[in-house]
KENU-390140 format. One line per 4 residues: number of its first residue (from 1); for each residue x, y, z of N, C-alpha, C. Coordinates in pm, whole numbers, m for minus. Example, Ala and Ser with C-alpha at 12.3 -4.5 7.8 and 13.67 -1.06 7.14 Angstrom:
KENU-390140
1	1319/m569/780/1230/m450/780/1320/m330/780; 1285/m225/708/1367/m106/714/1290/3/787 $
This chain:
KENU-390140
1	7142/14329/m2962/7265/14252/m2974/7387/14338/m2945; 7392/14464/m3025/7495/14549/m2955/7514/14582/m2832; 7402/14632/m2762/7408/14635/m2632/7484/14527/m2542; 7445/14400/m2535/7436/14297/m2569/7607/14284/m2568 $
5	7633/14308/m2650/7812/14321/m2655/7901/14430/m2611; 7845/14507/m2583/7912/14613/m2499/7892/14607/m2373; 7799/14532/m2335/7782/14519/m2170/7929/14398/m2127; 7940/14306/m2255/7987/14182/m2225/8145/14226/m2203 $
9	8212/14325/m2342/8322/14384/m2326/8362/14458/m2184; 8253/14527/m2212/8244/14659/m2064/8308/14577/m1929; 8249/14505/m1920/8243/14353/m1795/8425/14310/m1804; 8429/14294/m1902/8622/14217/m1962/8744/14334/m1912 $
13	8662/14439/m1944/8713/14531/m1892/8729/14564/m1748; 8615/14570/m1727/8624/14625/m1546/8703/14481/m1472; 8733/14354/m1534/8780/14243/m1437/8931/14270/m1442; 8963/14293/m1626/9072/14312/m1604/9135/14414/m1550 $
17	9091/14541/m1549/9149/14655/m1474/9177/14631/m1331; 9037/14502/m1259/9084/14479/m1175/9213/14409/m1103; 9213/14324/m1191/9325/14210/m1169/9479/14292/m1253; 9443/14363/m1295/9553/14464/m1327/9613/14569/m1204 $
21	9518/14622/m1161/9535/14687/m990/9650/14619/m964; 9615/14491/m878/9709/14415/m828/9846/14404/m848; 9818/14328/m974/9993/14320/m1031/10026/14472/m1047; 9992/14540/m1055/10094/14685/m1078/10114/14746/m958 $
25	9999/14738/m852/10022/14753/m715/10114/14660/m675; 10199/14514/m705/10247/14458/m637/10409/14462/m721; 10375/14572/m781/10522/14590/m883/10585/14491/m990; 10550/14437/m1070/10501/14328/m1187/10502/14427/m1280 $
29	10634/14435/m1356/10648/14484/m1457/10609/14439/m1621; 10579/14285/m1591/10572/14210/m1716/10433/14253/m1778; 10311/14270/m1692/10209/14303/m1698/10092/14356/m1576; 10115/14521/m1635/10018/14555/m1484/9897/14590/m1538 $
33	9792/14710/m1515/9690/14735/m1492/9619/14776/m1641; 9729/14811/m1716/9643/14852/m1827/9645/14710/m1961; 9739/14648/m1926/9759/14511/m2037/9675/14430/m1994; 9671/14408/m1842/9544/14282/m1799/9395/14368/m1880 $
37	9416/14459/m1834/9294/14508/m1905/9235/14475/m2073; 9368/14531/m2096/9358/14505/m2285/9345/14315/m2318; 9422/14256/m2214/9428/14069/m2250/9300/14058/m2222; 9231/14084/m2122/9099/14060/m2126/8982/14095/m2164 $
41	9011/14197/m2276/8881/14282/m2357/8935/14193/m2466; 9087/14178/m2496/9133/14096/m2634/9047/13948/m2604; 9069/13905/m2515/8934/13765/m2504/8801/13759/m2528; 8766/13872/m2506/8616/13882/m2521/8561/13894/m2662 $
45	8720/14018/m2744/8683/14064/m2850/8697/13908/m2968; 8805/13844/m2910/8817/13719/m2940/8678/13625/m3033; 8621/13610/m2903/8462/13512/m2862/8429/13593/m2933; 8360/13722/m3005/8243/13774/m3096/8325/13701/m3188 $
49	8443/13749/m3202/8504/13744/m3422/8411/13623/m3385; 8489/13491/m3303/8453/13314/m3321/8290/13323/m3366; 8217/13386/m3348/8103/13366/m3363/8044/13390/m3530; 8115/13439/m3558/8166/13464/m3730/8227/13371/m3827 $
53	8374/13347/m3749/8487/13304/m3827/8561/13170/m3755; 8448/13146/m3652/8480/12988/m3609/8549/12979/m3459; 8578/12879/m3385/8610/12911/m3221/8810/12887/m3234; 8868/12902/m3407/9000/12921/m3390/9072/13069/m3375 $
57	8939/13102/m3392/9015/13261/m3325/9050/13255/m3185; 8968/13235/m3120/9008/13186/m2969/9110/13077/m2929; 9164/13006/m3006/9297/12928/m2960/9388/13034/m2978; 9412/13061/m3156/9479/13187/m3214/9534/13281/m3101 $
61	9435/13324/m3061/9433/13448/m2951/9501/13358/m2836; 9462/13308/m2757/9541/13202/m2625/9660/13189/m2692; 9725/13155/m2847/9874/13122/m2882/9948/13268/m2895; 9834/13355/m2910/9936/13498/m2927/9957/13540/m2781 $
65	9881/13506/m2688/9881/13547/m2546/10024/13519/m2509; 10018/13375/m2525/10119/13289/m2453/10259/13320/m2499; 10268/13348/m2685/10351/13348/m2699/10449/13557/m2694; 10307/13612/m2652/10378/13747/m2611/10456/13734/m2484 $
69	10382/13663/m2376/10459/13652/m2242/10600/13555/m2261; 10615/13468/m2380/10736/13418/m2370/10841/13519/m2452; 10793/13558/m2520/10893/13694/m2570/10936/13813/m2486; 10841/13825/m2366/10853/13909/m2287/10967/13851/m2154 $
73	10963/13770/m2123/11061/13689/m2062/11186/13683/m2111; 11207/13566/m2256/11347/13626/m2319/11447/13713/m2322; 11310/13804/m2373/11396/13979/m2399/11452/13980/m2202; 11397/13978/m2116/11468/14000/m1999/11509/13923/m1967 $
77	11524/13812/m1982/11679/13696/m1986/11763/13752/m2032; 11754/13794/m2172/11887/13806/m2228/11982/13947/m2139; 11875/14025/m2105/11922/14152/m2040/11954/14158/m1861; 11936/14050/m1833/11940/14029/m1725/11841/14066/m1585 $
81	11708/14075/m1656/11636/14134/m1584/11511/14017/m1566; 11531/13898/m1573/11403/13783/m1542/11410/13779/m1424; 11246/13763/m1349/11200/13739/m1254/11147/13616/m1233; 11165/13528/m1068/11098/13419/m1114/10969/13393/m1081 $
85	10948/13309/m1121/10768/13273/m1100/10754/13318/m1230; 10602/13235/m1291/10508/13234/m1369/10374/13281/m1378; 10364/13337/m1243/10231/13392/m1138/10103/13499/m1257; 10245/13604/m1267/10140/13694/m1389/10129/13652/m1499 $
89	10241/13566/m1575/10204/13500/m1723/10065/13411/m1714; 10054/13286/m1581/9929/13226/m1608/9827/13350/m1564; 9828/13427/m1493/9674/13503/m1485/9656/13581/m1598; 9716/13586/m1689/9736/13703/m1837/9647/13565/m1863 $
93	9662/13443/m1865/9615/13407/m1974/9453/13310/m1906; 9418/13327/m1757/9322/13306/m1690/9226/13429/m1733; 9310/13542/m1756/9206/13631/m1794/9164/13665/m1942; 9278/13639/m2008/9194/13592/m2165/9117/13505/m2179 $
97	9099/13401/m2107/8995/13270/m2089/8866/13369/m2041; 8884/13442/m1920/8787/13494/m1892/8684/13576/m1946; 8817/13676/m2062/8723/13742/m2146/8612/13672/m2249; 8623/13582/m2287/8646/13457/m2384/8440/13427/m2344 $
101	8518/13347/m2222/8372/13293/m2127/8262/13447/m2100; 8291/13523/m2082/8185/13622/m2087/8090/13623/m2209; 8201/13603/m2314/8124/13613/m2456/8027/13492/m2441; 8063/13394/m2395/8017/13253/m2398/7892/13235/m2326 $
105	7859/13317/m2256/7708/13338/m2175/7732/13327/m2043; 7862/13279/m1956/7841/13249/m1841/7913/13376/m1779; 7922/13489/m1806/7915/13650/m1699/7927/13602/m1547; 7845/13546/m1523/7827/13569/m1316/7923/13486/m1290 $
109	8003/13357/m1374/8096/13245/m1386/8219/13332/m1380; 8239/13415/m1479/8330/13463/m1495/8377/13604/m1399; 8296/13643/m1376/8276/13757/m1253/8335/13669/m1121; 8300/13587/m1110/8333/13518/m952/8458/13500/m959 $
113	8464/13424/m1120/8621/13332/m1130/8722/13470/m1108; 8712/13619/m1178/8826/13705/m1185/8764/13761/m1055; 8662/13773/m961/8702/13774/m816/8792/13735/m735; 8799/13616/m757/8859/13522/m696/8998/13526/m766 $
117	9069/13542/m859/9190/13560/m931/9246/13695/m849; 9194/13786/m852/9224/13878/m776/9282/13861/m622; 9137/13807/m542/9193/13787/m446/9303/13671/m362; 9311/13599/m504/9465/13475/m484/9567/13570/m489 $
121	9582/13612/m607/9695/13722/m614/9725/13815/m475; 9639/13878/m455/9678/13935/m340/9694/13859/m213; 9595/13762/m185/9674/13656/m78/9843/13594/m58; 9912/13640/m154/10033/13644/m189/10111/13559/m37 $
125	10143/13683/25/10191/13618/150/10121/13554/268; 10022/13598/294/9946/13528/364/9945/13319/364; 9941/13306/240/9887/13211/169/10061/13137/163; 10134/13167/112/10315/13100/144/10322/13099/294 $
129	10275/13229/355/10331/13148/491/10211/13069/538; 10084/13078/536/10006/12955/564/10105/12796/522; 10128/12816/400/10179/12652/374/10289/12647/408; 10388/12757/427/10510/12664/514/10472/12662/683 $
133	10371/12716/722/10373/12665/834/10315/12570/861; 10244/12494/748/10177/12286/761/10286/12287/798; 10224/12172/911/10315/12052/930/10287/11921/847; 10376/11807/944/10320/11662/818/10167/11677/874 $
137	10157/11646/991/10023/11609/1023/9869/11711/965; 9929/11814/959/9825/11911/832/9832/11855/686; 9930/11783/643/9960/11772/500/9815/11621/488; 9856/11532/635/9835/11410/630/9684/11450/649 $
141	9622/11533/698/9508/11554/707/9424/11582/606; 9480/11667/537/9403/11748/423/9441/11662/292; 9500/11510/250/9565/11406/210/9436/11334/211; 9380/11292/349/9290/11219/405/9108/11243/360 $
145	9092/11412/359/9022/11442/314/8953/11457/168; 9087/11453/83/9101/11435/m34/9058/11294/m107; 9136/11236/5/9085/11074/m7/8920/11012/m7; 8906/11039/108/8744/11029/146/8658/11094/40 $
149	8676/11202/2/8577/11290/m65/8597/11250/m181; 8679/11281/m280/8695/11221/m392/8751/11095/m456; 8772/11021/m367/8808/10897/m404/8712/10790/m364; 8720/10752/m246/8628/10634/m181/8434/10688/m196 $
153	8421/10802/m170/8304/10875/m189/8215/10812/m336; 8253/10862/m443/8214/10874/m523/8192/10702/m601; 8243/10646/m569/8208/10481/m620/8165/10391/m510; 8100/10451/m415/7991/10388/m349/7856/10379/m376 $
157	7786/10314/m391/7623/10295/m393/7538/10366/m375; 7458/10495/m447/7330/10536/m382/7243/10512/m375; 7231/10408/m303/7086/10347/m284/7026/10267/m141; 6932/10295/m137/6910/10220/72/6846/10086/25 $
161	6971/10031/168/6935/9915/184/6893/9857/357; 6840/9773/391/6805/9714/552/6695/9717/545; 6622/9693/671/6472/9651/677/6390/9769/672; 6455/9909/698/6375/10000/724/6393/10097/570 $
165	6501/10048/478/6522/10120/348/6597/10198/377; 6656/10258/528/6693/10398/502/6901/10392/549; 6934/10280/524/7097/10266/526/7133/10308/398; 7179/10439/337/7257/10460/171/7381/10428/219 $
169	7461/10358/147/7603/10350/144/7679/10526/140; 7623/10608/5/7688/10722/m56/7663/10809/63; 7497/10845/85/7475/10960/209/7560/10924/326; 7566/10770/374/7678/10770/526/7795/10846/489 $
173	7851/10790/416/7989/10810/358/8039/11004/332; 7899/11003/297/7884/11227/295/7877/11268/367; 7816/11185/515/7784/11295/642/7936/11269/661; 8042/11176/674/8191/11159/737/8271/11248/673 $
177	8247/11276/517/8310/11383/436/8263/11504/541; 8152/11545/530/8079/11685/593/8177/11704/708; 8174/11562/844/8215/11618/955/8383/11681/933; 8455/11562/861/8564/11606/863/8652/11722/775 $
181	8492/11774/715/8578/11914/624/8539/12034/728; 8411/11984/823/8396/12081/891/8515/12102/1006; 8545/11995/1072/8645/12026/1162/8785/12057/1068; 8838/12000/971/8983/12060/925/8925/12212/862 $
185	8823/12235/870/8796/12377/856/8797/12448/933; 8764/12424/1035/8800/12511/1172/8927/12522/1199; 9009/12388/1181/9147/12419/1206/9228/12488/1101; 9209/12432/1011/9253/12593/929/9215/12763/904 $
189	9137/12754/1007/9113/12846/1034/9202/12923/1131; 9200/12800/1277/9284/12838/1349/9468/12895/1352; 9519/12785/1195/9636/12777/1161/9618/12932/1097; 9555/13051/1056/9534/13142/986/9566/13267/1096 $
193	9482/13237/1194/9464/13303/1297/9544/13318/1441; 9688/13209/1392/9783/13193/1522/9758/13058/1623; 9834/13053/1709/9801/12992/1839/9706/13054/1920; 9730/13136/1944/9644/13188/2063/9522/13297/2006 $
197	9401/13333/2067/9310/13386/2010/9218/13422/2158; 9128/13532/2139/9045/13599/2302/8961/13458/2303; 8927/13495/2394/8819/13428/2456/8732/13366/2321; 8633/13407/2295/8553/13477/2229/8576/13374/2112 $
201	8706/13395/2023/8750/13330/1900/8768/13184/1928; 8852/13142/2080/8858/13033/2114/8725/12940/2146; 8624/12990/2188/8530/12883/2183/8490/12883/2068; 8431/12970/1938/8417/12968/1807/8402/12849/1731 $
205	8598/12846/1735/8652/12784/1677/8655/12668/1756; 8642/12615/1908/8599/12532/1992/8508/12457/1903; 8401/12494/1915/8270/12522/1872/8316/12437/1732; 8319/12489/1645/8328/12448/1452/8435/12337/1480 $
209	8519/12338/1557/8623/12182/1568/8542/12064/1624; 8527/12051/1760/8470/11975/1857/8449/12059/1937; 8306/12079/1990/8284/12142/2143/8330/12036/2233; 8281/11882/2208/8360/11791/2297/8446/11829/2345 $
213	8530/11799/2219/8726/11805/2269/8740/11919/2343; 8704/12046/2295/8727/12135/2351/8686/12152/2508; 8614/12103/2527/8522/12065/2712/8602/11982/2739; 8687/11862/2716/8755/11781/2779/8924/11878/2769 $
217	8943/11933/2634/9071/11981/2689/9068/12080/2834; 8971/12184/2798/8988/12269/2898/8934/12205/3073; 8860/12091/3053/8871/12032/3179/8941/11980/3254; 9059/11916/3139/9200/11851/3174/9299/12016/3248 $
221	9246/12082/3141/9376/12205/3199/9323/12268/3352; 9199/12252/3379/9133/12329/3537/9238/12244/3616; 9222/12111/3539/9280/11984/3687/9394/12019/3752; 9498/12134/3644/9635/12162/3722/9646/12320/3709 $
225	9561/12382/3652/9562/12523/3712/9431/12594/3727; 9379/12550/3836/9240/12665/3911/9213/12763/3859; 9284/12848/3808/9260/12987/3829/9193/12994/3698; 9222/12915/3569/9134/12922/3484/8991/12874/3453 $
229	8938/12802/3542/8812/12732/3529/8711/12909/3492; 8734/13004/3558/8566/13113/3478/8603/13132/3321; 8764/13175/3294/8765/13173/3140/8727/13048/3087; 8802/12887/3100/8756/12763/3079/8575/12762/3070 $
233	8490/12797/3187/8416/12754/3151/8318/12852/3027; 8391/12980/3031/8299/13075/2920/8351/13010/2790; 8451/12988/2782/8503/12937/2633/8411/12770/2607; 8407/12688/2704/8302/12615/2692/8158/12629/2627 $
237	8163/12714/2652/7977/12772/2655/7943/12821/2497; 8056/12921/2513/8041/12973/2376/8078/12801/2286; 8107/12766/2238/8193/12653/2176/8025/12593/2192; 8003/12570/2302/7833/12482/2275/7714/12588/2221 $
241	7756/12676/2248/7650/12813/2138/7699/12776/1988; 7793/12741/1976/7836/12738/1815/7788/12618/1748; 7787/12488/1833/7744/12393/1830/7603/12422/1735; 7519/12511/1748/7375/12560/1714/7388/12615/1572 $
245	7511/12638/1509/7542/12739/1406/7591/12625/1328; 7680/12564/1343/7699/12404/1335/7572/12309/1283; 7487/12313/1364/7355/12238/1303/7273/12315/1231; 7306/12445/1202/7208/12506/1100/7276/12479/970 $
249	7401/12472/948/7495/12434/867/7455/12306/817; 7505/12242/883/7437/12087/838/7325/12061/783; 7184/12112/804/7060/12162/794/7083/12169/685; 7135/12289/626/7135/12379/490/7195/12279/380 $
253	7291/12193/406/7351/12101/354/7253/12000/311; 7243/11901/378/7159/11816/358/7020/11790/351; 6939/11884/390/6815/11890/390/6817/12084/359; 6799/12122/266/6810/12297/266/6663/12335/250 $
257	6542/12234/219/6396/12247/201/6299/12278/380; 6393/12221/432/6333/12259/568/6420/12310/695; 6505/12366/601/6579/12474/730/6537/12582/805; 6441/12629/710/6354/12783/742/6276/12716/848 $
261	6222/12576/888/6129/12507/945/6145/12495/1127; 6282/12407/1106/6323/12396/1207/6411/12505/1268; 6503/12584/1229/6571/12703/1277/6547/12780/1416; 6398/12834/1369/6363/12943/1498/6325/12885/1614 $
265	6305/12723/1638/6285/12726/1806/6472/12694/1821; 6552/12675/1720/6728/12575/1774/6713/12704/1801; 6701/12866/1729/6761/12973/1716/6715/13040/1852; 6593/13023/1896/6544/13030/2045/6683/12993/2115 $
269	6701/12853/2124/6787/12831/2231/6909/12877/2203; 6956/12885/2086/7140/12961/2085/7102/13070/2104; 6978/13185/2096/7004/13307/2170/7058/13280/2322; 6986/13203/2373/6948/13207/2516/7103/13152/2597 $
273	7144/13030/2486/7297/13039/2543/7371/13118/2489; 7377/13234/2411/7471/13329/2375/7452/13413/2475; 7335/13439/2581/7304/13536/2664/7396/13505/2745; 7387/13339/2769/7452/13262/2898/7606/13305/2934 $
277	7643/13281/2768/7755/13283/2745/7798/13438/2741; 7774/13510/2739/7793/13681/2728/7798/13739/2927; 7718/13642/2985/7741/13697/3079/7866/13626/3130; 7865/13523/3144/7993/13439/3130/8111/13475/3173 $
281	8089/13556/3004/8192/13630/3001/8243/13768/3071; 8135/13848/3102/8180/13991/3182/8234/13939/3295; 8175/13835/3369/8300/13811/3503/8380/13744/3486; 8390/13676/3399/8558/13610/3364/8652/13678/3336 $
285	8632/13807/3288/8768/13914/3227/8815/13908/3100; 8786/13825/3042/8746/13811/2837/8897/13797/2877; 8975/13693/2927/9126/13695/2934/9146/13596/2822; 9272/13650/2682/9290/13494/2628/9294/13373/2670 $
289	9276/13307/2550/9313/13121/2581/9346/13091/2472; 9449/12955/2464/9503/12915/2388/9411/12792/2344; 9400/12768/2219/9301/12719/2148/9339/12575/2117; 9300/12411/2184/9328/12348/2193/9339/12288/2042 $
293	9448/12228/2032/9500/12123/1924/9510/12034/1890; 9423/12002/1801/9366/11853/1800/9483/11725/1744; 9509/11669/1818/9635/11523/1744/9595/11508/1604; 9455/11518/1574/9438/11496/1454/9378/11594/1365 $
297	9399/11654/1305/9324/11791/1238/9180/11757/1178; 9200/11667/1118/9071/11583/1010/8987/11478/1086; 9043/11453/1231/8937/11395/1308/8907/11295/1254; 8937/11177/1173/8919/11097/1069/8865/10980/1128 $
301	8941/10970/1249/8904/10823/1327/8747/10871/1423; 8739/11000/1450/8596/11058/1519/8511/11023/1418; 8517/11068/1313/8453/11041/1189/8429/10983/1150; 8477/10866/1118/8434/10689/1046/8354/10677/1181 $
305	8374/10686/1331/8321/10657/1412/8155/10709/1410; 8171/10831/1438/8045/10907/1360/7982/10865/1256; 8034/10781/1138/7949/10815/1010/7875/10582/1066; 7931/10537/1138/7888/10406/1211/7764/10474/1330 $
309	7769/10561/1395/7653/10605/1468/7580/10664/1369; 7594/10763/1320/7480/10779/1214/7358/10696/1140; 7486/10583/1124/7409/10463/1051/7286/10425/1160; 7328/10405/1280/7300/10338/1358/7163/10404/1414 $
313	7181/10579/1436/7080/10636/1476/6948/10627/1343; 7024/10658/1247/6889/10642/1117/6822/10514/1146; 6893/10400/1163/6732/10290/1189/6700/10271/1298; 6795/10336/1417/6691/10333/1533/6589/10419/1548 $
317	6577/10527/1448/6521/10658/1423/6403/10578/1392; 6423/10511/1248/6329/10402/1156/6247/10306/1266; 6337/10267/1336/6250/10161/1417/6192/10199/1485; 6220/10317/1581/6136/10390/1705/6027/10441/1627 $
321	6029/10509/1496/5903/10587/1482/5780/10412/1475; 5871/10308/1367/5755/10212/1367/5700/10191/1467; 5786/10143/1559/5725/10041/1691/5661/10144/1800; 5703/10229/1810/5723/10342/1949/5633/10429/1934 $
325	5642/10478/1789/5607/10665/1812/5729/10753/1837; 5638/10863/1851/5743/10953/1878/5809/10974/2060; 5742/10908/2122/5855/10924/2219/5960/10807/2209; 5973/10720/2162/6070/10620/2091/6185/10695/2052 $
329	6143/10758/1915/6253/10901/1898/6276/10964/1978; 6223/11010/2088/6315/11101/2164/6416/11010/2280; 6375/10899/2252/6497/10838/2338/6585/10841/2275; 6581/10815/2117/6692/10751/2068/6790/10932/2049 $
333	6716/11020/2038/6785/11148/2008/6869/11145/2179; 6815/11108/2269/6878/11172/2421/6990/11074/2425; 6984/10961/2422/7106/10835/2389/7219/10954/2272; 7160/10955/2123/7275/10948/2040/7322/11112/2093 $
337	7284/11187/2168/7353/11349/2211/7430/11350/2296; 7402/11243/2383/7489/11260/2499/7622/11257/2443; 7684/11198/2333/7823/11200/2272/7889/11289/2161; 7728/11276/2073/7779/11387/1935/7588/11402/1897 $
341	7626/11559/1855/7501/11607/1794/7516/11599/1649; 7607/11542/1582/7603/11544/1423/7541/11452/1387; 7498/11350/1438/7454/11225/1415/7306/11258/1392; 7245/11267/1514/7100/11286/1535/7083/11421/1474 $
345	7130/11520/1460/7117/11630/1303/7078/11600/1140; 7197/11506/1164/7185/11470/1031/7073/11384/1000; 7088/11293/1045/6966/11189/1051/6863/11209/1031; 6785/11273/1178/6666/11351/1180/6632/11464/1024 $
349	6750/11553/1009/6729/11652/890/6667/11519/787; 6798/11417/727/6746/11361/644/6576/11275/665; 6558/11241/750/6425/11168/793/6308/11284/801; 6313/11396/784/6230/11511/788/6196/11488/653 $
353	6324/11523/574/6299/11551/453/6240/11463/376; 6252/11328/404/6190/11209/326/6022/11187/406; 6017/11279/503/5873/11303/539/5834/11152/621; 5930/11126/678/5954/11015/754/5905/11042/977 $
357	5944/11146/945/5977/11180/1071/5879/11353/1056; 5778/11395/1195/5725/11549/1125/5808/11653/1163; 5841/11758/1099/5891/11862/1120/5875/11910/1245; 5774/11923/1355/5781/11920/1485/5878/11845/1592 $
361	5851/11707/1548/5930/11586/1636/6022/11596/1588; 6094/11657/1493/6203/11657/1465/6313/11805/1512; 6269/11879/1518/6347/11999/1578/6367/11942/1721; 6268/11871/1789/6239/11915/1940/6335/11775/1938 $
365	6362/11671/1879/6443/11587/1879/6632/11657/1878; 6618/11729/1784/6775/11777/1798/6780/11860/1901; 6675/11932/1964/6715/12006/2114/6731/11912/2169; 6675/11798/2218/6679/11700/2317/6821/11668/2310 $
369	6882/11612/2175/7043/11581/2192/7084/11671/2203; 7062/11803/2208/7151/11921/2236/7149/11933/2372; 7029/11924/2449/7064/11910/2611/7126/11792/2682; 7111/11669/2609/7161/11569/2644/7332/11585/2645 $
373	7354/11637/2508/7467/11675/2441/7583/11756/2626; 7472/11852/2625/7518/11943/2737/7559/11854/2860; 7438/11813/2898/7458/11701/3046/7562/11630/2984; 7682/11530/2906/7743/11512/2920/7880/11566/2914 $
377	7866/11700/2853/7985/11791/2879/7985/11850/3044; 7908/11871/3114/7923/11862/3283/7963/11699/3350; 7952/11592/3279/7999/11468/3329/8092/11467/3288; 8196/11501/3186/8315/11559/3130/8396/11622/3226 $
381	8309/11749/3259/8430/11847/3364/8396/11774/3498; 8286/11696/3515/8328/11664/3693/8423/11528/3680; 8395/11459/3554/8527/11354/3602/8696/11406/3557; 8694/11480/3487/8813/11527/3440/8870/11665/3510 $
385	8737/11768/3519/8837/11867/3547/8784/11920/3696; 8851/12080/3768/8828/12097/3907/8723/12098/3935; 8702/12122/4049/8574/12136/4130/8481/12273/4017; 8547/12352/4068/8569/12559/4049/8471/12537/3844 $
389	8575/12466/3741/8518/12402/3681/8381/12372/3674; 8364/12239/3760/8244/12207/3729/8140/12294/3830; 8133/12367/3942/8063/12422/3976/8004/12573/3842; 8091/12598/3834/8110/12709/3692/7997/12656/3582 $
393	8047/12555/3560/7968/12480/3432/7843/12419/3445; 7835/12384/3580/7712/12287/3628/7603/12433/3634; 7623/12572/3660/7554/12645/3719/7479/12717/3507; 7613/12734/3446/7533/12784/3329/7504/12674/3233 $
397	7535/12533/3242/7472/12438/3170/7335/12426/3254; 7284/12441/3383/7199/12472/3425/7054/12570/3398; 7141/12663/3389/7017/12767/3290/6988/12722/3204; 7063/12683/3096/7079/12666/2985/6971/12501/2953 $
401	6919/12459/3027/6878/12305/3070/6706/12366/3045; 6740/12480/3159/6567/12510/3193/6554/12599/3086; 6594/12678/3052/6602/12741/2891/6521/12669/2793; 6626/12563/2777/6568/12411/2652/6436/12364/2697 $
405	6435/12315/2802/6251/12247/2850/6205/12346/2852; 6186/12494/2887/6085/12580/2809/6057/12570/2652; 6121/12613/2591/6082/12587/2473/6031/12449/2419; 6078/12340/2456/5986/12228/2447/5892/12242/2446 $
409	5861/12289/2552/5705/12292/2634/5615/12373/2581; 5653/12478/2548/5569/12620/2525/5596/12656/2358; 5671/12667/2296/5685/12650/2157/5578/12589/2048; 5552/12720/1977/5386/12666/1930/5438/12574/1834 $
C-alpha cells in the first residue's frame, strides 16, 4: 500500500513539475514550476487523507486552491501589477483535480490529461493565431460538424431495417460524421500549415480532403497554364496513394477486427503507387503547389450525398451477394468507385465484419473501386484539363491499373 502511494504522489509530482516548466518558462509569475508542482502533490495528498476522513477534504482542498489564486490576484490589483487571463489559475486547479484522480485509480487518465495540459499551454500562439485566422466559412463548418455528430447522430435508431436487414439509420448517419471529420481534418490541417505547401504535402493533404476535388482542381488549373501538368499530375498521384491510408483508417474505425486481414494486398498496391508517385516526382522538380480550397471545408453536401450512396451500395452489396455471387459484388464495387471509395470501404468493411461478405471478396472488392476510382480521375483530366495533363496521368494511372490486376490475379 505504501508503495502503492508513493508511486501515486511520485506521478503528481513529475506532472506537475511538468506543467510547471511551462508557465515559468513562459514567465507566469502567479504560479511557475515549483507551486504547480506542490498544487499537484497537494491533490494527491488530498485523495489519501479522503480515504480516511471522507471525499470533503478534496472539495476543502479545490476551495483553498481557488481561493489562494484569488488572493493572489487582489494583492496585484491593488499594486498594480494584474495580468490578464485566467490561463494559470484554471490549470493550478486542472492540476489539483489531477493529483486527486491519480489517487482515484485512473494514473494513465491522468498522465494523458496533464500531457495534454501541457501541451495546450504551450500551443499558446500557435493556437490564437490558428483561430483568428477562421474565417465564417471555417466557423460554419466546424458548427456543422458539431451538429451532425452530436446532435442529429445520437437520437437516431440503431437498428436495420429493408429487405436485406442491413439499412441502420445510426451507422449511415456515422459513416457522414467519419467523412466529414475526415475532410475538415485535413483542412485544418492545411489552415496550420499555410497556403502553400511542396509537392509532397499538397497531394497528402489532397489525398485526406478529396483526391477527387483535388484531380478536378488541378485539371481545371493545366486548362490555362501547361507548364504545370508534371507537378499537377505528381500531386495527383500522391493524393490517390493517400486515398489507401484513408481506407486503412476507415477500416480501423469501423470494422478494427479485420484490418490486419485485408491491409497487405491494399498495402501491396499503395506501395506500388507510392513508387509511381516517387518517380513522378524526380522529373517534375518537387516544385511547390498551392493546395486547393475547398468552398466548403466540411464537405457537408458531398457527405449527406455519400452517406445516400452508402446506403445504396450496402443493399446492392446485400442483393448482389443473394442473387449474383460474388461477381455481382464486383460490379457493384466498380459502379460505386468510379465516384467515391468511402462508400464501397465502408460498406464492404461493415459486410465483412457481419461475415456477410468473405474477407477475400472483400479486399479485392475495394481494389476494384480503387481502380475504377482511378479510371475516373483520367476521365476527369481529359474532360477538364490539358492534353500534357492527361497524357501525364493516363501514362502513371496506367501502371498503376496493371499493378492492381496483378495482384488480383496472383495474390494468395
Amino acid at each position: 500500500m505504501d508503495l502503492i502511494a508513493f508511486e501515486q504522489v511520485g506521478v503528481a509530482l513529475l506532472l506537475g513539475l511538468l506543467v510547471g516548466f511551462e508557465r515559468e518558462r513562459a514567465g507566469h509569475e502567479i504560479a511557475g514550476i515549483r507551486t504547480f508542482a506542490l498544487i499537484t502533490v497537494f491533490g494527491a495528498i488530498a485523495a489519501l487523507l479522503a480515504r480516511v476522513y471522507g471525499d470533503w477534504v478534496i472539495a476543502a482542498g479545490v476551495i483553498g486552491v481557488a481561493a489562494m489564486m484569488v488572493l493572489e490576484n487582489v494583492g496585484r490589483m491593488e499594486s498594480g501589477e494584474a495580468h490578464p487571463g485566467l490561463t494559470t489559475e484554471v490549470a493550478a486547479l486542472v492540476m489539483y483535480g489531477l493529483g486527486a484522480l491519480i489517487v482515484g485509480g485512473s494514473m494513465s487518465l491522468a498522465v494523458a490529461i496533464g500531457g495534454a495540459v501541457a501541451i495546450l499551454l504551450y500551443w499558446k500562439k500557435p493556437l490564437h493565431e490558428f483561430v483568428r485566422g477562421l474565417e465564417e466559412q471555417d466557423v460554419r463548418a466546424i458548427s456543422r460538424l458539431v451538429l451532425i455528430g452530436l446532435v442529429v447522430l445520437p437520437v437516431l435508431p440503431d437498428k436495420t431495417y429493408g429487405p436485406y436487414d442491413v439499412l441502420n439509420p445510426f451507422r449511415i448517419w456515422l459513416m457522414v460524421v467519419l467523412i466529414v471529420g475526415i475532410s475538415l481534418g485535413g483542412y485544418i490541417i492545411r489552415k496550420f500549415l499555410g497556403e502553400k505547401a511542396g509537392m509532397i504535402l499538397g497531394g497528402v493533404l489532397g489525398g485526406l480532403i478529396s483526391s477527387t476535388a483535388t484531380t478536378v482542381s488541378f485539371a481545371r488549373r493545366s486548362r490555362n497554364a501547361p507548364s504545370v501538368s508534371p507537378a499537377a499530375a505528381t500531386v495527383i498521384m500522391i493524393a490517390s496513394t493517400i486515398v489507401f491510408v484513408r481506407v486503412a483508417f476507415e477500416v480501423a474505425v469501423v470494422a478494427p477486427g479485420i484490418l490486419w486481414q485485408v491491409i497487405p494486398p491494399l498495402a501491396a498496391m499503395a506501395g506500388a503507387m507510392a513508387i509511381i508517385a516517387a518517380v513522378s516526382y524526380f522529373f517534375s522538380g518537387g516544385r511547390s503547389q498551392e493546395i486547393p480550397k475547398p468552398e466548403d471545408p466540411a464537405e457537408l453536401k458531398a457527405a449527406v450525398i455519400f452517406g445516400l450512396l452508402y446506403a445504396i451500395v450496402l443493399f446492392a452489396v446485400a442483393a448482389a451477394k443473394e442473387n449474383f455471387g460474388d461477381q455481382g459484388l464486383y460490379f457493384v464495387a466498380a459502379l460505386s468507385g468510379l465516384t467515391d471509395m468511402d462508400a464501397i470501404t465502408l460498406s464492404t468493411a461493415q459486410m465483412i465484419e457481419a461475415e456477410r461478405v468473405p474477407v477475400d471478396t472483400g479486399w479485392r472488392m475495394m481494389l476494384v473501386g480503387a481502380l475504377c476510382n482511378n479510371a475516373f480521375k483520367v476521365g476527369a483530366v481529359a474532360v477538364l484539363g490539358h492534353r500534357r495533363l492527361l497524357r501525364r496521368t493516363g501514362i502513371l494511372f496506367g501502371i498503376a491499373l496493371v499493378c492492381g490486376i496483378l495482384i488480383l490475379a496472383f495474390w494468395p
